[in-house]
Every structure is written in structure tokens, then in C-alpha cells.
C-alpha positions in Angstrom: 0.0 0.0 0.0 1.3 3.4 -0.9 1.9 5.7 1.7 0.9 9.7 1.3 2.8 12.3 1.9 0.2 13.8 4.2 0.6 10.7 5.8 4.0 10.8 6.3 3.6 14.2 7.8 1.1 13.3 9.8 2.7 10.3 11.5 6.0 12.9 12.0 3.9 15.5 13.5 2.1 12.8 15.8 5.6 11.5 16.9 7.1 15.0 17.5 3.9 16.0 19.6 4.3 13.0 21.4 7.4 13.0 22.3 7.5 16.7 23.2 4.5 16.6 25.2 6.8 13.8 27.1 9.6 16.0 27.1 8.0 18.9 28.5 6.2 17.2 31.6 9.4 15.9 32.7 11.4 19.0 32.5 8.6 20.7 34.7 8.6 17.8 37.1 12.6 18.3 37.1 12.1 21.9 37.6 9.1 22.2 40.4 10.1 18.6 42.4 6.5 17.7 41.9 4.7 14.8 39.9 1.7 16.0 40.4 1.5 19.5 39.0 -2.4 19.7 37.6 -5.1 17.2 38.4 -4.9 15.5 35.2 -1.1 13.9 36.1 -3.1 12.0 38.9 -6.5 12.3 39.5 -6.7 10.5 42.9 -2.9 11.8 44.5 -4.5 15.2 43.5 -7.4 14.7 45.7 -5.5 13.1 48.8 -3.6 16.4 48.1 -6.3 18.8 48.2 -7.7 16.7 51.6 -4.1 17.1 53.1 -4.0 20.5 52.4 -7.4 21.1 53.8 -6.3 19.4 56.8 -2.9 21.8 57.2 -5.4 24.7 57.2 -7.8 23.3 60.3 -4.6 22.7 61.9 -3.3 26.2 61.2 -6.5 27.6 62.6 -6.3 25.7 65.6 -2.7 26.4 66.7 -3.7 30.5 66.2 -6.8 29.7 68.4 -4.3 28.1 70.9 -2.0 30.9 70.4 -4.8 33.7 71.8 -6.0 31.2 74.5 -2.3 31.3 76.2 -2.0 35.3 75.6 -5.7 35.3 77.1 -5.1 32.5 80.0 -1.4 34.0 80.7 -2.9 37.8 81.0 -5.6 36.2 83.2 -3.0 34.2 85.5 -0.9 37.1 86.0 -4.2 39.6 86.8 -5.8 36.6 89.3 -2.4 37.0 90.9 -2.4 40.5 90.8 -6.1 40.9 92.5 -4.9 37.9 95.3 -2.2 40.6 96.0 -5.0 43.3 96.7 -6.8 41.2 99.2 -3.4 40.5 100.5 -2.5 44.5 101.3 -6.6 44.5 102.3 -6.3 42.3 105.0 -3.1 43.2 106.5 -4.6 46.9 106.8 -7.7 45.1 108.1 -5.9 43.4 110.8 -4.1 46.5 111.8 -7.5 48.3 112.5 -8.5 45.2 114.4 -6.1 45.7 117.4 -8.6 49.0 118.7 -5.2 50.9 119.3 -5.5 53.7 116.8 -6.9 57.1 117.0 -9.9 57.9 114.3 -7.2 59.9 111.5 -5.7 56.7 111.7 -8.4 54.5 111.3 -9.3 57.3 108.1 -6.4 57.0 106.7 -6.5 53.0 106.5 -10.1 53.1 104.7 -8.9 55.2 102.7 -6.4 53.0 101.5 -9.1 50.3 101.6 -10.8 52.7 98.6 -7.8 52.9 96.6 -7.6 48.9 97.2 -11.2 48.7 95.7 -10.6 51.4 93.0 -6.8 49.2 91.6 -9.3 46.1 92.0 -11.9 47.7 89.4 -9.1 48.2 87.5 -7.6 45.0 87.2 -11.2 43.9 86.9 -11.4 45.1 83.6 -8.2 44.0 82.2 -8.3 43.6 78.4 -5.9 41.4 76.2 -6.5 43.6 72.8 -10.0 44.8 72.8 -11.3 41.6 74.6 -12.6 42.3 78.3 -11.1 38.9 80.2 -13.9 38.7 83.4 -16.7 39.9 80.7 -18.4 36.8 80.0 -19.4 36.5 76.5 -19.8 40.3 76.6 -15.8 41.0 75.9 -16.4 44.5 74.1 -17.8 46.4 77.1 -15.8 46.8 80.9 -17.6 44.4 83.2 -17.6 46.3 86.0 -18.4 50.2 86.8 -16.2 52.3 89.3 -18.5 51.2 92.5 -17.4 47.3 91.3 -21.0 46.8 89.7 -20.6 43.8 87.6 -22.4 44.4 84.0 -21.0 41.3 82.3 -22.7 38.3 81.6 -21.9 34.9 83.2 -20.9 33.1 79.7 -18.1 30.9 79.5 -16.5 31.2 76.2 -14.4 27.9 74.2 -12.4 27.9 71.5 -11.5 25.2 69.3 -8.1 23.4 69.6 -8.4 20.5 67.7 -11.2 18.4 65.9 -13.1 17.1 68.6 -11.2 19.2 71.2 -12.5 22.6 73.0 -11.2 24.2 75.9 -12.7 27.0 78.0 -10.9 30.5 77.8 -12.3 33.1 80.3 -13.8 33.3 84.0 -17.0 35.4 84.4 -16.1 38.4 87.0 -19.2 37.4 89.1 -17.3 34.2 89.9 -14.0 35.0 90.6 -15.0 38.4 92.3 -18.5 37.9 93.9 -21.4 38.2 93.5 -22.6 34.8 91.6 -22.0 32.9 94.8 -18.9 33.2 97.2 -17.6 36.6 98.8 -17.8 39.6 96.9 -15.2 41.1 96.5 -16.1 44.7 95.9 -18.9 44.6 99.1 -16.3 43.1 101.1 -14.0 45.8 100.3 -17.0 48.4 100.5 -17.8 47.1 104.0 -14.5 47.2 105.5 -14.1 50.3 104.5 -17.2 51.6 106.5 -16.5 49.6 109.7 -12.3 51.1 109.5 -14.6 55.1 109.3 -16.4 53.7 112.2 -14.2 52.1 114.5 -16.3 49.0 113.9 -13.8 46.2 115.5 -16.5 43.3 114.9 -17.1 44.5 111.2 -13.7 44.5 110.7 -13.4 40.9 111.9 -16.2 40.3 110.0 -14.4 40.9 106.3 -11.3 39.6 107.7 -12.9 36.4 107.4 -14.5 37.1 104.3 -11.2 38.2 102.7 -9.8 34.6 103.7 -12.6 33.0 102.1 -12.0 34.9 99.1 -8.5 33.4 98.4 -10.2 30.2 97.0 -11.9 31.3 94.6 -9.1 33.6 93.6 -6.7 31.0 94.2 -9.6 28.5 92.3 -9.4 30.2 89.4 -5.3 31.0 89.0 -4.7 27.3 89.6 -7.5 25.9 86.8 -5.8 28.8 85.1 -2.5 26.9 84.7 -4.3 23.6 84.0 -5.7 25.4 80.9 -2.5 26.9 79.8 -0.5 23.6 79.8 -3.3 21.6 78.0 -2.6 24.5 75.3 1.1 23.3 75.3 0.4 19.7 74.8 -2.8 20.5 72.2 -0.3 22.6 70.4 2.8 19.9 70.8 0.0 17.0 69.3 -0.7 19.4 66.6 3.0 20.3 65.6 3.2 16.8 65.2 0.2 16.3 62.7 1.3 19.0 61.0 4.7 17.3 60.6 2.9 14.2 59.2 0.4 15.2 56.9 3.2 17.3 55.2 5.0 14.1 54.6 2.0 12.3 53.2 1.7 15.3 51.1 5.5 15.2 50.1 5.1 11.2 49.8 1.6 11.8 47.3 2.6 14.7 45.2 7.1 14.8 44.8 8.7 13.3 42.8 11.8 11.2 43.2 13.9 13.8 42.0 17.3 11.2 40.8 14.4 9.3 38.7 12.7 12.7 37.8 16.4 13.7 36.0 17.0 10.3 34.4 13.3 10.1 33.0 14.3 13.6 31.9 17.3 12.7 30.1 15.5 9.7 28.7 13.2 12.1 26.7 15.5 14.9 25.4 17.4 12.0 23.9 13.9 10.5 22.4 12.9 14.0 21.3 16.0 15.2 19.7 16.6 11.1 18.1 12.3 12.1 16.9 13.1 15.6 15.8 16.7 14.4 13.4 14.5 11.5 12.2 11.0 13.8 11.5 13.4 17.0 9.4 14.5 13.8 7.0 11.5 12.3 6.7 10.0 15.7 6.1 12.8 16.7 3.7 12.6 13.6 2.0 8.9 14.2 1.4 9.0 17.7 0.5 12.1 16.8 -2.1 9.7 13.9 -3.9 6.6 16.2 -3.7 9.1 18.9 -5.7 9.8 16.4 -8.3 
């Protein structure tokens, strides 16, 4: 049978497209380390791929959610220390008005340090970490409490996500830790001390002693499940590190390519291109030369 020359060019052509389509996709797997650089090269490893990197992004999100919890847990271990502190310097003023030995300037004087006490405890009651109110509740963009140690918050608890079937609570509501939920509060304590120090009041005073011991557990209550929060955030964050470590491998393992095979398969086809290309410019010469005569 009697071959065309437009069939001879067209089985050239075919060849040189072939091997040059072969050519190029293993220079670009040379050049970008991958195998899988569109869908089409693997239809399946591309989807393991797009999973993978879905799950890198959860992950990511979860270690910046752990990353605010410890700034937000941290600022609210070091202001439960602070406000422990206060009832501290509050009940060693409150003893020394206990004794009944001081003249009534005196006694002035030390409630009027017990105000500055309660105005430093509003204070550190409405610490912020950024914009966020920490003893707010689920109210974090207002101050929870007013100068007089009103609490206006809310008693929600928030949580944040840490991993995919993890959560871990972030704040204390004011009216726990200070009063007025259950246990002492605070503020009234303060407030009351203050009045019986004006008036000489040696049984008041005895009075919010006591009540300013049986406010350092639920100050102390708080600092310590404080901690417990903070290094669950370490370990989360450690597990997830880890995670992270692995599904980048299966990712490396799915879509890079063997990189010594990559440059021999590479080699492989410039020498089958150029071998295609020497063989097509005769067999299109020779064609072109019988079509002349």
C-alpha cells in the first residue's frame, strides 16, 4: 500500500507532539520537584492532596486559636495574681484596724487606703488582652464592671477550638471569681471594711477579715485551673505540631517526585525528542524533495 505524503507528515507531526508533550512534563517535574503539577497527572494523588491541604489549614487555625487562648489565659493568670495581691495589702490593713489601738485619723487613713484597694481592683477587673474584656463573660467588648465594682458582664463561658473534637474553655465570668454569683464579693467586702475602719467597727472589721480569707479560694480556684488550661494549650499545640509534621509528609510522599528518577526520566526524553526531531526533518525533507519532483 502506498503511503501519502500527508501521511507521512502526519505520523511525523504525531511522533514530534508526542514525544515533546513527554519531554515537556518531565522537564517541569525536574524543575518544580512535583509529579503531580495539575489534576490530570493523577487524579486520585491530587485529591489526597487537596484533603491534606485542607487538613494543614484546620490545623493552622487551631494552633492561632491556641495561640490567643495562652495570651488570654497568661494575661488572666498574672491579673488573678495581681487581684490575690490586693486582698493580701486588704487584710493586713484590716488586721491593723483590728487591734482597737489607733486614734480615728488613723483608722481614716487606712479606709482610705481600703478605697484605693477597691478602685486598683476595678481596674484589674477590667483587664483587656487587645480589645477583649477577660472577666466579661461572652460580653468582651464592654468593661464588666463600673467604678462602684458593679458587675455588668454576663456569666458566659466562652471555648475555643483546639483541635477536631477538642475545645477548651478560655475566660472566668467576673461574678465568679469576684462575687457576686456565689462566694464573697469582693467589691462589698472591700466596700464594708471600709465603712466599719470610718467607724471604728472592730467586729465589722473581723467580719471581712474572714471574708477576705474566704475569698482566696476562689481567687486561688481560678489561678490554679488557670494553669491547667495553659498547659493543655502546650500539649494540644505539641499534638498538633506533630500532625502538622505528618500530613506534610504524606503530602511530600503523594505529590514529589523522586527527584534522581525525575532527572534520568528527563534525560530519557530529550534523547527521544532530539533522536524524533533528526529523524521527523529527514522524513520531512525527503517528502517535501519527492513532492518537488
Amino acid at each position: 500500500m502506498r503511503v501519502s505524503n500527508s501521511q507521512i507528515f502526519n505520523m511525523a507531526m504525531r511522533y514530534l507532539n508526542q514525544n515533546s508533550a513527554a519531554y515537556f512534563d518531565a522537564n517541569e517535574q525536574v524543575a518544580s520537584g512535583k509529579r503531580i503539577n495539575r489534576p490530570s497527572d493523577d487524579p486520585n494523588g491530587a485529591g489526597r492532596v487537596t484533603r491534606y491541604r485542607a487538613d494543614l489549614s484546620r490545623l493552622e487555625q487551631y494552633q492561632e486559636n491556641i495561640t490567643h487562648g495562652k495570651t488570654f489565659l497568661n494575661q488572666t493568670e498574672s491579673t488573678l495574681n495581681l487581684i490575690n495581691d490586693l486582698r493580701v495589702s486588704a487584710k493586713e490593713i484590716a488586721l491593723q484596724g483590728a487591734n482597737g489601738n489607733h486614734s480615728s485619723a488613723e483608722l481614716n487613713n487606712m479606709a482610705n487606703s481600703i478605697a484605693t484597694i477597691k478602685s486598683q481592683l476595678v481596674s484589674l477587673a477590667n483587664t483587656q488582652v487587645g480589645e477583649e474584656y477577660i472577666f466579661g463573660g461572652y460580653d468582651i467588648s464592654s468593661p464588666p464592671y463600673d467604678s462602684s465594682g458593679t458587675y455588668s458582664g454576663d456569666s458566659g463561658e466562652i471555648e475555643i477550638r483546639i483541635g477536631k473534637n477538642s475545645t477548651i474553655t478560655l475566660n472566668f465570668p467576673g461574678d465568679t471569681v469576684l462575687g457576686s454569683a456565689g462566694g464573697i464579693d469582693i467589691f462589698q467586702c472591700l466596700t464594708d471594711l471600709e465603712t466599719a475602719l470610718s467607724n471604728n467597727d472592730l467586729a465589722g472589721i473581723q467580719q471581712e477579715i474572714g471574708n477576705l480569707d474566704a475569698a482566696e479560694e476562689q481567687i486561688m480556684s481560678a489561678w490554679s485551673i488557670t494553669g491547667y488550661r495553659i498547659n493543655n494549650l502546650e500539649s494540644a499545640s505539641t499534638a498538633l505540631d506533630l500532625i502538622d509534621l505528618d500530613t506534610t509528609a504524606l503530602i511530600s510522599d503523594t505529590e514529589d517526585v523522586d527527584m534522581t528518577e525525575a532527572i534520568m526520566n528527563f534525560s530519557k526524553q530529550e534523547m527521544a525528542l532530539e533522536a524524533v526531531m533528526a529523524s521527523s526533518a529527514k522524513i520531512l525533507q525527503t517528502s517535501l524533495l519527492n513532492f518537488l519532483k
